[in-house]
PyMOL Python script that loads the backbone (N, CA, C, O; Angstrom):
from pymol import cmd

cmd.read_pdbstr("""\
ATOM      1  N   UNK A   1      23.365  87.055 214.366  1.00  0.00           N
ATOM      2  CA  UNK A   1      23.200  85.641 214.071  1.00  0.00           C
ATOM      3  C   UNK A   1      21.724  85.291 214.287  1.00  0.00           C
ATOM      4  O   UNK A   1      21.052  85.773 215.199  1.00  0.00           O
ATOM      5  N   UNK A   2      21.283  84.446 213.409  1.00  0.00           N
ATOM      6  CA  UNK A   2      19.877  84.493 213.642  1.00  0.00           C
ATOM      7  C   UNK A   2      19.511  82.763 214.020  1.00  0.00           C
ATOM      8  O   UNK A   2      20.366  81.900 213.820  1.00  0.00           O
ATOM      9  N   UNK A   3      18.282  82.463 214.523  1.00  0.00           N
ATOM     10  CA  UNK A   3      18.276  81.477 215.235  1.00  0.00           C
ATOM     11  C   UNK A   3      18.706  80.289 214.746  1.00  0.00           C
ATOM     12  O   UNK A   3      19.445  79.633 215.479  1.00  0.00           O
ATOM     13  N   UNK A   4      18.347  79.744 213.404  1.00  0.00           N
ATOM     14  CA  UNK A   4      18.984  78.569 212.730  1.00  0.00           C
ATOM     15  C   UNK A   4      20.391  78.520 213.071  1.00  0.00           C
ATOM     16  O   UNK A   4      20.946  77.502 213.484  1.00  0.00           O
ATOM     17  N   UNK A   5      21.277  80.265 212.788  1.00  0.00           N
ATOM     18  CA  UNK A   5      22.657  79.916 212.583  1.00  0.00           C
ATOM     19  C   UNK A   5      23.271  79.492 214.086  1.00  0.00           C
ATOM     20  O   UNK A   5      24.346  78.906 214.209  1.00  0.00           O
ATOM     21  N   UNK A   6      22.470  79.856 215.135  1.00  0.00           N
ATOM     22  CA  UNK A   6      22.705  79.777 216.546  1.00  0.00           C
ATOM     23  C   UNK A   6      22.462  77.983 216.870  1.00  0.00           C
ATOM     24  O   UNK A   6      23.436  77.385 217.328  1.00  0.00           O
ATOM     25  N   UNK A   7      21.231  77.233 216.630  1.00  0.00           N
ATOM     26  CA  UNK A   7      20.763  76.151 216.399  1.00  0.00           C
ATOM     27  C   UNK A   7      22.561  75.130 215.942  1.00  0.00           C
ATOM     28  O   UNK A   7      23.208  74.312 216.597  1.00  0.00           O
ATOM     29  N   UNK A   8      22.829  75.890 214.215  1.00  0.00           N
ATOM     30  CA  UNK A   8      23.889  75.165 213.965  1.00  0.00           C
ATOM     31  C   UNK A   8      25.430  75.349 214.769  1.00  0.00           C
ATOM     32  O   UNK A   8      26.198  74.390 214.693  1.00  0.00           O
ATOM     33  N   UNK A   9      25.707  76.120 215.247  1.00  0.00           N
ATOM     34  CA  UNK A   9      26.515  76.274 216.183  1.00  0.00           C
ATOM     35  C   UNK A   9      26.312  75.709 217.375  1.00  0.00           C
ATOM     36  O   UNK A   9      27.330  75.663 218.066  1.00  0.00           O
ATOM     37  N   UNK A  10      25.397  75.288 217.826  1.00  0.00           N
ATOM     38  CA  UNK A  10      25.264  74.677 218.863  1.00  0.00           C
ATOM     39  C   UNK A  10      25.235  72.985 218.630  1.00  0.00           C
ATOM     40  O   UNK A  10      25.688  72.366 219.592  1.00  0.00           O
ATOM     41  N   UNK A  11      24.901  72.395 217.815  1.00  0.00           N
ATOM     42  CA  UNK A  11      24.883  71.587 216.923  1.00  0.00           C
ATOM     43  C   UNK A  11      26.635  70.900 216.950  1.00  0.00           C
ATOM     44  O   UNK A  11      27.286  70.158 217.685  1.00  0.00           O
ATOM     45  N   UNK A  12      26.820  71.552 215.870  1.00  0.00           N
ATOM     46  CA  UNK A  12      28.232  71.593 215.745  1.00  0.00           C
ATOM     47  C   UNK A  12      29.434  71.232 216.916  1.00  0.00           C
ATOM     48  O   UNK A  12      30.114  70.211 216.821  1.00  0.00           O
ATOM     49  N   UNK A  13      29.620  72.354 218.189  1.00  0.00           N
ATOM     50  CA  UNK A  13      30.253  72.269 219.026  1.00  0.00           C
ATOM     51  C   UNK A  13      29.733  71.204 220.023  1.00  0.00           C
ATOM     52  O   UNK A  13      30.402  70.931 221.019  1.00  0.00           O
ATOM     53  N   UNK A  14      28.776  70.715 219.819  1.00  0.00           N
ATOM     54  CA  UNK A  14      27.904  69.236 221.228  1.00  0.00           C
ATOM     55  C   UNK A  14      28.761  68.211 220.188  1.00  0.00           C
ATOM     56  O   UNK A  14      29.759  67.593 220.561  1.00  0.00           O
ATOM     57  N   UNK A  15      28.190  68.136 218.791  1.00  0.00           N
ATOM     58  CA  UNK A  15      28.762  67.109 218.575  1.00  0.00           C
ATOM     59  C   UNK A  15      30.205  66.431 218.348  1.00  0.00           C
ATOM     60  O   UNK A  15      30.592  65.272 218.501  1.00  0.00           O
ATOM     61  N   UNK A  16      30.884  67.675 217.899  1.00  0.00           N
ATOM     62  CA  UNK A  16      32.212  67.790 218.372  1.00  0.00           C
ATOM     63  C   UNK A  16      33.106  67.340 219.535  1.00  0.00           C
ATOM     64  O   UNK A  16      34.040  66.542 219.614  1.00  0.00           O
ATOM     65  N   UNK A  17      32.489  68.130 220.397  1.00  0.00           N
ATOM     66  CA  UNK A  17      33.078  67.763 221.773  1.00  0.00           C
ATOM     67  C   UNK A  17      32.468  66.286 222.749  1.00  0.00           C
ATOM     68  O   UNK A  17      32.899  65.768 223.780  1.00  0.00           O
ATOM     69  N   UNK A  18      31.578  66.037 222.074  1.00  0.00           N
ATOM     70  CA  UNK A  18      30.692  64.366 222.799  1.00  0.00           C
ATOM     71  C   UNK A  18      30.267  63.677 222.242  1.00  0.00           C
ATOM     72  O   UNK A  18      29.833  62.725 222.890  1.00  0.00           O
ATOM     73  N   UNK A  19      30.066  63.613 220.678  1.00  0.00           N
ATOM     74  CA  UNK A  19      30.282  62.421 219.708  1.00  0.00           C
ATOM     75  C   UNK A  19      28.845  61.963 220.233  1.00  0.00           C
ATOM     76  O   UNK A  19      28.704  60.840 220.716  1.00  0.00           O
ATOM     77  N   UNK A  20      27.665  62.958 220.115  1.00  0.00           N
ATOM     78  CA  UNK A  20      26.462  62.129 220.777  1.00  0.00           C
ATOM     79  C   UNK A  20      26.003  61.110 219.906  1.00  0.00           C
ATOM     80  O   UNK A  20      26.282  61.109 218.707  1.00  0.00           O
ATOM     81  N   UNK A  21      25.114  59.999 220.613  1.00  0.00           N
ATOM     82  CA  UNK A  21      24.046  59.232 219.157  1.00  0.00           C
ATOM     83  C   UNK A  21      22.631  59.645 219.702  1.00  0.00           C
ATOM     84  O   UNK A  21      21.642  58.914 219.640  1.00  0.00           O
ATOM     85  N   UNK A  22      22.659  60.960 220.268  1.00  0.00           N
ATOM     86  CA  UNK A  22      21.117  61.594 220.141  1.00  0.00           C
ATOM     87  C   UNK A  22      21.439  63.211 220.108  1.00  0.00           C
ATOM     88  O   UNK A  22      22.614  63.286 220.464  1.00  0.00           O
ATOM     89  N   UNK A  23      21.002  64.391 219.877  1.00  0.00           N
ATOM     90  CA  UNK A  23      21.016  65.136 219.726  1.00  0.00           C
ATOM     91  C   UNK A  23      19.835  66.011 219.746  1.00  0.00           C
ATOM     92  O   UNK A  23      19.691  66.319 218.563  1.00  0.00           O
ATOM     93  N   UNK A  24      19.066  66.488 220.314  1.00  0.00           N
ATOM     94  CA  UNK A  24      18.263  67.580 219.850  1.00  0.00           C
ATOM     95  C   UNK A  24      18.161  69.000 220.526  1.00  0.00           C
ATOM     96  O   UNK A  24      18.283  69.238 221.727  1.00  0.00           O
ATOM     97  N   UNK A  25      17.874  70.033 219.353  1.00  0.00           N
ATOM     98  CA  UNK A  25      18.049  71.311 219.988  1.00  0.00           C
ATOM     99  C   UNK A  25      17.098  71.832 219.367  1.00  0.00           C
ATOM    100  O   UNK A  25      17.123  72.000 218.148  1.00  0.00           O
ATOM    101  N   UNK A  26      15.577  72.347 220.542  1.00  0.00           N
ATOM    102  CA  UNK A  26      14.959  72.904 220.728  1.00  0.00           C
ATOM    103  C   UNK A  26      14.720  74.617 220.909  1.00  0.00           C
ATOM    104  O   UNK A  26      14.635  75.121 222.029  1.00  0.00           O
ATOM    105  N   UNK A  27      14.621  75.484 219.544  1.00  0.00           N
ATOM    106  CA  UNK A  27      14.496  77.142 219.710  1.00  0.00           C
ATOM    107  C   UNK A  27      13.730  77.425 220.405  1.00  0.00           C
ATOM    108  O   UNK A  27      12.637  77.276 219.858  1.00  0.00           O
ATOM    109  N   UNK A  28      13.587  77.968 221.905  1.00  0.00           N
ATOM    110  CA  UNK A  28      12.045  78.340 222.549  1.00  0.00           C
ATOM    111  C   UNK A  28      12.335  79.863 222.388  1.00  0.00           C
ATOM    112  O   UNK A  28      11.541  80.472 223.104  1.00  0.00           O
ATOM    113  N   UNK A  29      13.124  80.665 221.759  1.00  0.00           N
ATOM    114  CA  UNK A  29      13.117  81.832 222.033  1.00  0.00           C
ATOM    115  C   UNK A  29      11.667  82.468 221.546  1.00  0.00           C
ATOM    116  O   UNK A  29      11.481  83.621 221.936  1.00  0.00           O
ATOM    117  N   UNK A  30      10.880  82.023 220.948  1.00  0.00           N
ATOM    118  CA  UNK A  30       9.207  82.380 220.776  1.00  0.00           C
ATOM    119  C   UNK A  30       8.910  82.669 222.338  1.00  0.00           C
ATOM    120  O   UNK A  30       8.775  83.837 222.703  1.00  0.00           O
ATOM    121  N   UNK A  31       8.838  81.899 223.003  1.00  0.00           N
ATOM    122  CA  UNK A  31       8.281  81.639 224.370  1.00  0.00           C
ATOM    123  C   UNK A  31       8.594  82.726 225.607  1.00  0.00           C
ATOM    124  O   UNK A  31       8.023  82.855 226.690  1.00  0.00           O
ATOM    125  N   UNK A  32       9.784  83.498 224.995  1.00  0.00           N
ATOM    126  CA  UNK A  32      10.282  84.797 225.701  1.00  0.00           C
ATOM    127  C   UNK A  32      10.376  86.112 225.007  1.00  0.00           C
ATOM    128  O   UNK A  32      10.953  87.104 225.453  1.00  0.00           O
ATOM    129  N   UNK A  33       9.828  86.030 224.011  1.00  0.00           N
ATOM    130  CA  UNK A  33       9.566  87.585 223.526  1.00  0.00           C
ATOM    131  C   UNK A  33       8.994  88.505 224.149  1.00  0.00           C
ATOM    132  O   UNK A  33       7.820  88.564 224.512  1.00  0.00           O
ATOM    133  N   UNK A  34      10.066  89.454 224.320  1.00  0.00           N
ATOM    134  CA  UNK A  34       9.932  90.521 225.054  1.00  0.00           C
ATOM    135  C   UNK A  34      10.464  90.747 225.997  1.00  0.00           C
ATOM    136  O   UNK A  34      10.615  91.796 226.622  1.00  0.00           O
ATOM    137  N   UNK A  35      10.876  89.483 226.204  1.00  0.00           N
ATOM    138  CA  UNK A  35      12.318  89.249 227.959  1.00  0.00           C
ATOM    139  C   UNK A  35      13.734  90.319 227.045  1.00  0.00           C
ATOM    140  O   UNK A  35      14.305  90.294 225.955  1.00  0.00           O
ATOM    141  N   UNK A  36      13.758  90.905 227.929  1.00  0.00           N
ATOM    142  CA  UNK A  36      15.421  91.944 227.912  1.00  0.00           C
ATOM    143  C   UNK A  36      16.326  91.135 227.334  1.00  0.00           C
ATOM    144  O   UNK A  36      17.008  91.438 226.355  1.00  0.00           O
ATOM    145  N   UNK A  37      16.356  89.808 228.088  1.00  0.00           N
ATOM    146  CA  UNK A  37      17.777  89.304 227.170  1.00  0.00           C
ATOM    147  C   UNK A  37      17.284  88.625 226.170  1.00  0.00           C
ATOM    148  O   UNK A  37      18.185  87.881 225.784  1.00  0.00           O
ATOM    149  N   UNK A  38      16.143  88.443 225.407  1.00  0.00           N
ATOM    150  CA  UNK A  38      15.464  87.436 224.207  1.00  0.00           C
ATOM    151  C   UNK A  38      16.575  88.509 222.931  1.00  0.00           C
ATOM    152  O   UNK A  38      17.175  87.993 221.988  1.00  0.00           O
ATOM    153  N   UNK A  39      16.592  90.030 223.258  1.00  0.00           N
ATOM    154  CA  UNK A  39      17.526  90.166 222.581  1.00  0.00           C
ATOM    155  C   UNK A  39      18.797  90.210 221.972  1.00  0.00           C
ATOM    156  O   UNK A  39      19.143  90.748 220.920  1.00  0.00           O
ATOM    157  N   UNK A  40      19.454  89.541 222.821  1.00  0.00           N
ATOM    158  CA  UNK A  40      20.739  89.447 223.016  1.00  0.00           C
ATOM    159  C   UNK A  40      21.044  87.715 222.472  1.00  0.00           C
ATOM    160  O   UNK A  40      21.984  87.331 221.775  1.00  0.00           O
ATOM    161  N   UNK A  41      20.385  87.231 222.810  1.00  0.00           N
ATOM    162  CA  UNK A  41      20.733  85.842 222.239  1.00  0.00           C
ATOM    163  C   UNK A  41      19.641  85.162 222.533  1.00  0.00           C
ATOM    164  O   UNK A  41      18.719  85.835 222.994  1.00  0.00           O
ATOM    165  N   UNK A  42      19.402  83.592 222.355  1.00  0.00           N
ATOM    166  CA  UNK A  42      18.320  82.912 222.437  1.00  0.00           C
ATOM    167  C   UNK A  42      18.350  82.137 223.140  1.00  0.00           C
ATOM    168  O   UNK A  42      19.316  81.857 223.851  1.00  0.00           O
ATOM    169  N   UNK A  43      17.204  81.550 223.114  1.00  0.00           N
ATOM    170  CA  UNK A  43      16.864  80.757 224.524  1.00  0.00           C
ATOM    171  C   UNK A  43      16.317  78.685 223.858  1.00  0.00           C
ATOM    172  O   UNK A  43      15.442  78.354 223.058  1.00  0.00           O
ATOM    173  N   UNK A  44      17.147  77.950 224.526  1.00  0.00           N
ATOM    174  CA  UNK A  44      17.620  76.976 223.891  1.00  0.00           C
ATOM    175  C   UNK A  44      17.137  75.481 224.912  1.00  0.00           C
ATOM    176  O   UNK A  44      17.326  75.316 226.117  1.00  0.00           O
ATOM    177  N   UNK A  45      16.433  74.492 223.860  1.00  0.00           N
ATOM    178  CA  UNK A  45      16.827  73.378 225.195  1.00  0.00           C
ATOM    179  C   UNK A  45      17.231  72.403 224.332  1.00  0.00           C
ATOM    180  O   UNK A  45      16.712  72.176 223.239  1.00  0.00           O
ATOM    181  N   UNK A  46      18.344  71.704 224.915  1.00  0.00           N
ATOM    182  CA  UNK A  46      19.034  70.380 224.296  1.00  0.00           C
ATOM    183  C   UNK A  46      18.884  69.229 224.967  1.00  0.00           C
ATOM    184  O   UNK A  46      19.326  69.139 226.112  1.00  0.00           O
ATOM    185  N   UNK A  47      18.450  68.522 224.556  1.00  0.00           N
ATOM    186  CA  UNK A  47      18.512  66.715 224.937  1.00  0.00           C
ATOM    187  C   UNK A  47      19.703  66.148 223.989  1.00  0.00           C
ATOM    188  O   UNK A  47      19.669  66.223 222.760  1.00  0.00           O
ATOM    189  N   UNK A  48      21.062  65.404 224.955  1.00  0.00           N
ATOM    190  CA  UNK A  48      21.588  65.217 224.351  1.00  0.00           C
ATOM    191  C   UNK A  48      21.919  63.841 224.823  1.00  0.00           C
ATOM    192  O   UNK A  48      21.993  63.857 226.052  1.00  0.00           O
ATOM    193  N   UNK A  49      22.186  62.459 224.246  1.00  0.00           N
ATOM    194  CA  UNK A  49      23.243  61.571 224.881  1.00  0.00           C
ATOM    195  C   UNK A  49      23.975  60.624 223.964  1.00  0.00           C
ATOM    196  O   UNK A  49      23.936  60.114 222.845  1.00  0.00           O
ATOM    197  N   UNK A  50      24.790  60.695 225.287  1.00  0.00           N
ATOM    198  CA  UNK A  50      26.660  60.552 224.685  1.00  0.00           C
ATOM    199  C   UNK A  50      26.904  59.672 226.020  1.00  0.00           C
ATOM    200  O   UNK A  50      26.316  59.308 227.039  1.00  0.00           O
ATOM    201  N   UNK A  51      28.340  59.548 225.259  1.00  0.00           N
ATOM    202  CA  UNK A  51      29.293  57.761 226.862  1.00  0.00           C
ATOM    203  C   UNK A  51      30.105  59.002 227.332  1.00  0.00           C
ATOM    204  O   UNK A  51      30.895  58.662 228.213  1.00  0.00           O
ATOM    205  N   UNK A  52      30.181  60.429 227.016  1.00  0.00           N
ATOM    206  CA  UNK A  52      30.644  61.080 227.139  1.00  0.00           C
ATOM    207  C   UNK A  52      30.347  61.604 229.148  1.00  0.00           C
ATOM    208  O   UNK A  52      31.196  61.988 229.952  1.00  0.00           O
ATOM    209  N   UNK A  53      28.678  61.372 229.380  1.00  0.00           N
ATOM    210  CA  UNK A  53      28.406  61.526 230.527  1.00  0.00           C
ATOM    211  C   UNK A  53      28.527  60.646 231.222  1.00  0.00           C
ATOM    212  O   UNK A  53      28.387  60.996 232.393  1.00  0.00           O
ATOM    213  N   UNK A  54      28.833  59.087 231.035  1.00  0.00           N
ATOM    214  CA  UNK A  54      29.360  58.018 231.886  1.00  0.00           C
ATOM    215  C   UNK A  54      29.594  58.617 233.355  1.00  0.00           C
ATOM    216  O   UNK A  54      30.450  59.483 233.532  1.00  0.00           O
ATOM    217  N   UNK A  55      28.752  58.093 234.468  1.00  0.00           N
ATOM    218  CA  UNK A  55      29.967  58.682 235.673  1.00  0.00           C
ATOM    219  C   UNK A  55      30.026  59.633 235.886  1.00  0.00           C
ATOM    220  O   UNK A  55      30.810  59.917 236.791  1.00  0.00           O
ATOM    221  N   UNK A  56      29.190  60.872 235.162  1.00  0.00           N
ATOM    222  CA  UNK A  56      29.469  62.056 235.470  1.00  0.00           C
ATOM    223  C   UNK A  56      28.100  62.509 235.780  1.00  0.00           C
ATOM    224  O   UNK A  56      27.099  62.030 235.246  1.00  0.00           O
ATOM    225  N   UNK A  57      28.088  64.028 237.205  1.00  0.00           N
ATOM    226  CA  UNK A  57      26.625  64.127 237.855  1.00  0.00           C
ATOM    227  C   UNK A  57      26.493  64.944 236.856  1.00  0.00           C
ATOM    228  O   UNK A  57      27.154  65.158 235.839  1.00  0.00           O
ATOM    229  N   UNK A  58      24.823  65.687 237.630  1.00  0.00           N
ATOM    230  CA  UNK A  58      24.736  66.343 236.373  1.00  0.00           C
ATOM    231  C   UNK A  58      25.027  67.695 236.952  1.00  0.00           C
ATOM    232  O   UNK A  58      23.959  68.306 237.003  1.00  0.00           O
ATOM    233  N   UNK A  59      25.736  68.219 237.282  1.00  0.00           N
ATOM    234  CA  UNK A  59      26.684  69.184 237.267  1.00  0.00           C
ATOM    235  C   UNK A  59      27.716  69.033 236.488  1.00  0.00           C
ATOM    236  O   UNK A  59      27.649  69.586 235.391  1.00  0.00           O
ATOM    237  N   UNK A  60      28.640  68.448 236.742  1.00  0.00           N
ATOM    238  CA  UNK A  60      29.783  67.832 235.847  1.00  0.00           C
ATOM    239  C   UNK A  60      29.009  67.976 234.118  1.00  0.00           C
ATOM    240  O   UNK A  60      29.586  68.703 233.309  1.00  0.00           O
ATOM    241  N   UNK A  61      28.095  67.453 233.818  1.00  0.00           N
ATOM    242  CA  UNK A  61      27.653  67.493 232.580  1.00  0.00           C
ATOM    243  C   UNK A  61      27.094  69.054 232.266  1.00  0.00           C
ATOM    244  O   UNK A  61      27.047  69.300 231.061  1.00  0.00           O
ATOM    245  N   UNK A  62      26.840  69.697 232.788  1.00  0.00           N
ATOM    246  CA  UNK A  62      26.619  70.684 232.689  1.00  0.00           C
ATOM    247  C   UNK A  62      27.774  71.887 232.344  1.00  0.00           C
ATOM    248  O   UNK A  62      27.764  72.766 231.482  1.00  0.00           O
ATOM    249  N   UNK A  63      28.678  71.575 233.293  1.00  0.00           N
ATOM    250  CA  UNK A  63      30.163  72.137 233.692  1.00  0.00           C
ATOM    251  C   UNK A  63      30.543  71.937 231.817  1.00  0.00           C
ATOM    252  O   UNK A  63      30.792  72.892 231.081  1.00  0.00           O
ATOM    253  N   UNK A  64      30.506  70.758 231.457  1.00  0.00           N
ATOM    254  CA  UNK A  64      31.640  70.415 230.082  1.00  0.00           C
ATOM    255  C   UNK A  64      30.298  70.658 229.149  1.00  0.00           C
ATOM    256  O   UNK A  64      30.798  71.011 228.081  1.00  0.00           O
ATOM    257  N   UNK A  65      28.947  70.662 228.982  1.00  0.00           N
ATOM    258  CA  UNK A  65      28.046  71.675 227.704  1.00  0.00           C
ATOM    259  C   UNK A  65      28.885  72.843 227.584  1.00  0.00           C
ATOM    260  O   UNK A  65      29.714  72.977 226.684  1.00  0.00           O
ATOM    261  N   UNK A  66      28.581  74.019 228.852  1.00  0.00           N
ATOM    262  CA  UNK A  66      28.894  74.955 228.808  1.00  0.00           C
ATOM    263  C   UNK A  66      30.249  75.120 228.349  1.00  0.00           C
ATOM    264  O   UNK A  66      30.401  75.845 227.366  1.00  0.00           O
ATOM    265  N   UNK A  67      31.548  74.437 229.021  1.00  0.00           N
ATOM    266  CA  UNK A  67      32.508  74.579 227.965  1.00  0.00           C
ATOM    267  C   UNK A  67      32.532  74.273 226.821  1.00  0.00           C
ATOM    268  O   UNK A  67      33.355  75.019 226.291  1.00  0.00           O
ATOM    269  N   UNK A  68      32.024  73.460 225.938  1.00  0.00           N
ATOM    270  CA  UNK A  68      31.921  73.098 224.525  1.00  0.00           C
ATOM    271  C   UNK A  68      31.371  74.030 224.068  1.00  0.00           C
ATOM    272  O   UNK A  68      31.852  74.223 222.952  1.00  0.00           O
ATOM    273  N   UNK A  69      30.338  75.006 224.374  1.00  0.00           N
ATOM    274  CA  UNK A  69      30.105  76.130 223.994  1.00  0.00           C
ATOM    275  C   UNK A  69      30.405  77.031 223.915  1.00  0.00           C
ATOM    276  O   UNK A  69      29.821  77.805 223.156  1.00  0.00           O
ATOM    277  N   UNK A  70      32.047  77.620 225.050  1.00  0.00           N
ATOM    278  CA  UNK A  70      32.143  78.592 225.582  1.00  0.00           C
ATOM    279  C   UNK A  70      31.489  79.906 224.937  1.00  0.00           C
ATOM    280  O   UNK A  70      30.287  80.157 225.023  1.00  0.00           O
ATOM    281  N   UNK A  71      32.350  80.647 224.335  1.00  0.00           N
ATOM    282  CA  UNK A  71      31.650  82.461 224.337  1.00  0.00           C
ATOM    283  C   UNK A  71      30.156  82.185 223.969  1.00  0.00           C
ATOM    284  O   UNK A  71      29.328  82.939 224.481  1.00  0.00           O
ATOM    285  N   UNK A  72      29.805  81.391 223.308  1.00  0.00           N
ATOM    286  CA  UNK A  72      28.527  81.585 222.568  1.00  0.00           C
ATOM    287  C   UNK A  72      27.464  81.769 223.848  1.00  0.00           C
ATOM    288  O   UNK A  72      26.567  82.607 223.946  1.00  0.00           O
ATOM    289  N   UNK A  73      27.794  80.858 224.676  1.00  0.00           N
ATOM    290  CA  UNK A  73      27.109  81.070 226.415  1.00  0.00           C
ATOM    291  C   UNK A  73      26.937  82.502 226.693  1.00  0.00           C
ATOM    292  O   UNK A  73      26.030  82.898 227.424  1.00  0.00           O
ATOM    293  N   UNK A  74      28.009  83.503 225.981  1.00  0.00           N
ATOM    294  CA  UNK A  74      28.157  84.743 226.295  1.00  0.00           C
ATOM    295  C   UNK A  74      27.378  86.217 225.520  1.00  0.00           C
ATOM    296  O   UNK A  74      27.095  87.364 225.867  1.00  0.00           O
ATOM    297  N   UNK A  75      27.225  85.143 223.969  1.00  0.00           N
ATOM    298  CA  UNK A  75      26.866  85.991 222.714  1.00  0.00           C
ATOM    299  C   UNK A  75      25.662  85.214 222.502  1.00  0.00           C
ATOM    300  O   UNK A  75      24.526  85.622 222.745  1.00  0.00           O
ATOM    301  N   UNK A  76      25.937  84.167 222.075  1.00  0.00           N
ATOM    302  CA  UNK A  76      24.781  84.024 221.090  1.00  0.00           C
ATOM    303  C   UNK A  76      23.779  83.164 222.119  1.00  0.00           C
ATOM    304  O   UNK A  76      22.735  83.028 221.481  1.00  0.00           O
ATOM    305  N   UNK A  77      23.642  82.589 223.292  1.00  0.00           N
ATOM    306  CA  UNK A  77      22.576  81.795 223.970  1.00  0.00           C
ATOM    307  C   UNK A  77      22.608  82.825 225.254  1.00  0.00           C
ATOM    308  O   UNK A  77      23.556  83.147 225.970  1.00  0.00           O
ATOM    309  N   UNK A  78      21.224  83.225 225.283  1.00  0.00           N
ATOM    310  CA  UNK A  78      20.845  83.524 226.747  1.00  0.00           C
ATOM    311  C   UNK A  78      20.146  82.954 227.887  1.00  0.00           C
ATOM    312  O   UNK A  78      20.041  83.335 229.053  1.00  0.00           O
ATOM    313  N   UNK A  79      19.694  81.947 227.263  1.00  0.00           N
ATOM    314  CA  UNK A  79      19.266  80.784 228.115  1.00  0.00           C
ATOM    315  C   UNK A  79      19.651  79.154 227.785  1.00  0.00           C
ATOM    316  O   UNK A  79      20.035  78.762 226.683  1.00  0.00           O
ATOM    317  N   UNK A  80      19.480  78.372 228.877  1.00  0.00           N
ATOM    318  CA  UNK A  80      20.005  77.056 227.875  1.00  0.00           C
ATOM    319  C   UNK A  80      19.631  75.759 229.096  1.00  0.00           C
ATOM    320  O   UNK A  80      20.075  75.309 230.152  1.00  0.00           O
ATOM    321  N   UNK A  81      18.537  75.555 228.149  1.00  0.00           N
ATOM    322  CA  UNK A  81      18.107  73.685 229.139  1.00  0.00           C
ATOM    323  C   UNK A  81      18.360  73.081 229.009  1.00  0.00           C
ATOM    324  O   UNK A  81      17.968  72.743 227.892  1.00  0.00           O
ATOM    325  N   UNK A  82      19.414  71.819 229.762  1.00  0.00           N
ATOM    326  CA  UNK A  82      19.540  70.979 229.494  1.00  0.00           C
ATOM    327  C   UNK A  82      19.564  69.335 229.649  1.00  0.00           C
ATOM    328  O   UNK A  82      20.331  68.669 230.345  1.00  0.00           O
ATOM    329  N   UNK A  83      18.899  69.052 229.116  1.00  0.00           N
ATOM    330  CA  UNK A  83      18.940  67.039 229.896  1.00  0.00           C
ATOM    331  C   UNK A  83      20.110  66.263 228.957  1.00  0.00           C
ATOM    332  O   UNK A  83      20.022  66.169 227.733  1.00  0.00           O
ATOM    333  N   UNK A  84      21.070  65.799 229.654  1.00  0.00           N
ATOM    334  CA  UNK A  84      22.586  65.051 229.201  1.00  0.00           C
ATOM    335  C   UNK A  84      22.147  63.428 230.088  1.00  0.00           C
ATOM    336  O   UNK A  84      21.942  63.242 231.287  1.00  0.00           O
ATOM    337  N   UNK A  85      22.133  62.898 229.457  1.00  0.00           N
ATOM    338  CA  UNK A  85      22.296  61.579 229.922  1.00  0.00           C
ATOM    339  C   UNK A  85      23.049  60.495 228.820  1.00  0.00           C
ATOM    340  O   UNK A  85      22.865  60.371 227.609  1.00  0.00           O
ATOM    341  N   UNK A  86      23.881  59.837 229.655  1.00  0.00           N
ATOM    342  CA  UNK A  86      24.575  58.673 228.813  1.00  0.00           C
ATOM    343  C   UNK A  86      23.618  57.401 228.339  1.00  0.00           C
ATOM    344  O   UNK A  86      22.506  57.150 228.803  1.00  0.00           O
ATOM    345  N   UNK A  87      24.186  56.795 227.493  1.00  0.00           N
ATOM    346  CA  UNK A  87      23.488  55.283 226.845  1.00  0.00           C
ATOM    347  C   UNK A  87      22.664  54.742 227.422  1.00  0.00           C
ATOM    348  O   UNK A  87      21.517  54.624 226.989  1.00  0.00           O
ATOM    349  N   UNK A  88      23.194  54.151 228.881  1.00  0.00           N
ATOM    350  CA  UNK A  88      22.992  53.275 229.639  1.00  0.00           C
ATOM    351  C   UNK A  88      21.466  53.937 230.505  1.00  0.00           C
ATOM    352  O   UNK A  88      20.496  53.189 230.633  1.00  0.00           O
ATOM    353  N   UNK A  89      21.437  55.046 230.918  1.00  0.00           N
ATOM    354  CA  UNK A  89      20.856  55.736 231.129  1.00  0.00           C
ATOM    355  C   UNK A  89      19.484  55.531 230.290  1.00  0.00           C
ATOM    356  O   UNK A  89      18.538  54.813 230.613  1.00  0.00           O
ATOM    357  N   UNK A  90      19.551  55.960 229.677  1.00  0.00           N
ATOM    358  CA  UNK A  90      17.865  56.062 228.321  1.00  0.00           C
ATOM    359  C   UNK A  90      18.010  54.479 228.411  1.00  0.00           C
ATOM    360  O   UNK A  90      16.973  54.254 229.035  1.00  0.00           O
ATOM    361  N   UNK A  91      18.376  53.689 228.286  1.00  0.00           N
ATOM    362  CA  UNK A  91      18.279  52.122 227.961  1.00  0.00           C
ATOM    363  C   UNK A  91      17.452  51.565 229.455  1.00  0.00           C
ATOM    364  O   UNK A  91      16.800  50.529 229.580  1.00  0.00           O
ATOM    365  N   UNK A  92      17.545  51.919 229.804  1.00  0.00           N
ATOM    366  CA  UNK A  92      17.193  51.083 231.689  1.00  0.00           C
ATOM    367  C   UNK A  92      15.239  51.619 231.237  1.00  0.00           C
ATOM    368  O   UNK A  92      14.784  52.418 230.419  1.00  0.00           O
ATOM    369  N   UNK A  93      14.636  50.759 232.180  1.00  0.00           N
ATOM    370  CA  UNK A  93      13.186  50.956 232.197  1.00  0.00           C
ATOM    371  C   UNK A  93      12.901  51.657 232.834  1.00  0.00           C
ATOM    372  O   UNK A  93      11.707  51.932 232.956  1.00  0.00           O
TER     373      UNK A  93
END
""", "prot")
cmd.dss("prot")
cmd.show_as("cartoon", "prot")
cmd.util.cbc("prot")
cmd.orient("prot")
């Protein structure tokens, strides 16, 4: 799978599972070429927000990315950053 198709799979399953109204997913696997696991899958950062994180730390938000992703955590991403914050959150000064 090559990085776009990894990009859209990741894509796909966030928005699926948390109905975000922001989304972005950042390829840094440039930034680790040559790391052991750069081959195995890629290395990823997402800014995402959703009402989905309401109330929830950011463990908890972390906990339910990773499940919305499951195997791919396993196959296709070897790294993965992430900032999850709800509405209310980005709205405050």
């Amino acid at each position: 799978m090559d990085a776009s198709q990894r990009i859209a799979l990741i894509e796909s399953r966030l928005t699926e599972a948390f109905d975000p109204t922001s989304l972005e997913i950042i390829d840094d696997s440039h930034k680790h070429a040559g790391h052991a696991g750069a081959k195995h899958g890629g290395h990823f950062t997402v800014n995402i927000v959703s009402q989905a994180f309401a109330g929830q730390t950011l463990v908890q938000r972390h906990r339910l990315i990773y499940q919305a992703l499951g195997e791919a955590m396993q196959t296709e991403i070897h790294a993965l950053s992430i900032k999850a914050q709800s509405a209310e959150e980005i709205s405050k000064p």
